[in-house]
C-alpha positions as CSV (number, residue, x, y, z in Angstrom):
1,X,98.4,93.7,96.9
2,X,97.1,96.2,94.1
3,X,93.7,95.6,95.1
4,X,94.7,96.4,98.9
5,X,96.3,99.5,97.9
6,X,93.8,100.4,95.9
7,X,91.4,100.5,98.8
8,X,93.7,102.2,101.2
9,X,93.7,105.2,98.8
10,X,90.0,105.3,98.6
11,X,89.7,104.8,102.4
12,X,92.4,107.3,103.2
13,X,93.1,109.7,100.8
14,X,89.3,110.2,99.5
15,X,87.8,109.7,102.3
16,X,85.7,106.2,101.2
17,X,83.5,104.0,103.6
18,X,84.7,100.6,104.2
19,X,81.6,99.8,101.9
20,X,82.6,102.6,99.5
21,X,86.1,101.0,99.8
22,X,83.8,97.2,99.1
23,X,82.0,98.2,96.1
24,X,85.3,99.4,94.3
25,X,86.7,96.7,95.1
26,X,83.7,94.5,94.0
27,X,83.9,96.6,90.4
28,X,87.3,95.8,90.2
29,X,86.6,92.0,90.4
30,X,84.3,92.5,87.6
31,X,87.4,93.8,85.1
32,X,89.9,91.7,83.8
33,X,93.3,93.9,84.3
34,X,96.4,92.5,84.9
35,X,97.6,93.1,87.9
36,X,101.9,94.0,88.1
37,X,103.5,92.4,90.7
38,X,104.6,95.0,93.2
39,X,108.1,95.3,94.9
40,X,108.0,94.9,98.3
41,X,108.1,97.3,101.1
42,X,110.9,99.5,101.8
43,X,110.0,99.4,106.0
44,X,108.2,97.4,107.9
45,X,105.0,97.7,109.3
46,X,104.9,99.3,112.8
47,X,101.1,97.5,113.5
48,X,99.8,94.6,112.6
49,X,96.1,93.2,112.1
50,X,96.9,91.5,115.5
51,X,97.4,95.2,117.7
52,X,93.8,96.0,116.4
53,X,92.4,92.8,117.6
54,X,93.8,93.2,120.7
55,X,91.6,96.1,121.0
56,X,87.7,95.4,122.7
57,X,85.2,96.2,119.7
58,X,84.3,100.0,119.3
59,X,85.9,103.3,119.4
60,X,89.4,102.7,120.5
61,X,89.6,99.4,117.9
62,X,88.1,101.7,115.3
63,X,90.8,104.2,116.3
64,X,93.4,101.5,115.9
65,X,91.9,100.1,112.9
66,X,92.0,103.7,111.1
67,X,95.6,103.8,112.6
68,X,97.1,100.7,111.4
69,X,95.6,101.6,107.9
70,X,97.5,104.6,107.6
71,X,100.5,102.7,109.0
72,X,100.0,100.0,105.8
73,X,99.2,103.1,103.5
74,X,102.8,105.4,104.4
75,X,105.2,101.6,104.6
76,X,103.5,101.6,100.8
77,X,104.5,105.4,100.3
78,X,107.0,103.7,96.6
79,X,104.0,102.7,95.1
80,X,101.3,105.9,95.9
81,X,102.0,107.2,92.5
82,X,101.3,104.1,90.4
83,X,97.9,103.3,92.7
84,X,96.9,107.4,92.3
85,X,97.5,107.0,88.4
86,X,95.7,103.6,88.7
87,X,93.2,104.5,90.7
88,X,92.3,107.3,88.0
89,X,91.5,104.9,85.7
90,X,90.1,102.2,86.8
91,X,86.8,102.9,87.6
92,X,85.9,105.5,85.1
């Protein structure tokens, strides 16, 4: 889930490729950090993966796709700081 999270603040709050959001995540394979196990969400999602491949491919499942991330990224919203504070020094 850390990883995840991870990327969903690169994707959406710095504005990271998906293979921006790859190669950290790639780098972050390469470390050996131990991961906290983290509690679970406090709301449920209101998309799944399922409503973006219900989508044809292009725009509008891109739209989706972009949509359900920031969906994943605000049911997260207990854990921003620690992945902001995480994410500060992970890759330096």
């Amino acid at each position: 889930m850390a990883f995840s999270l991870i990327g969903l603040y690169y994707a959406i709050e710095q504005g990271f490729t998906g293979k921006q959001v790859q190669r950290v995540h790639m780098l972050l394979g390469q470390q050996k950090n131990k991961w906290p196990i983290l509690p679970l969400l406090s709301k449920p999602y209101s998309l799944t993966v399922s409503d973006v491949l219900k989508e044809k491919p292009g725009g509008n499942r891109d739209d989706m796709l972009q949509e359900w991330m920031r969906d994943v990224w605000v049911c997260w919203e207990h854990q921003h700081t620690w992945v902001r504070d995480i994410s500060q020094t992970l890759l330096r």
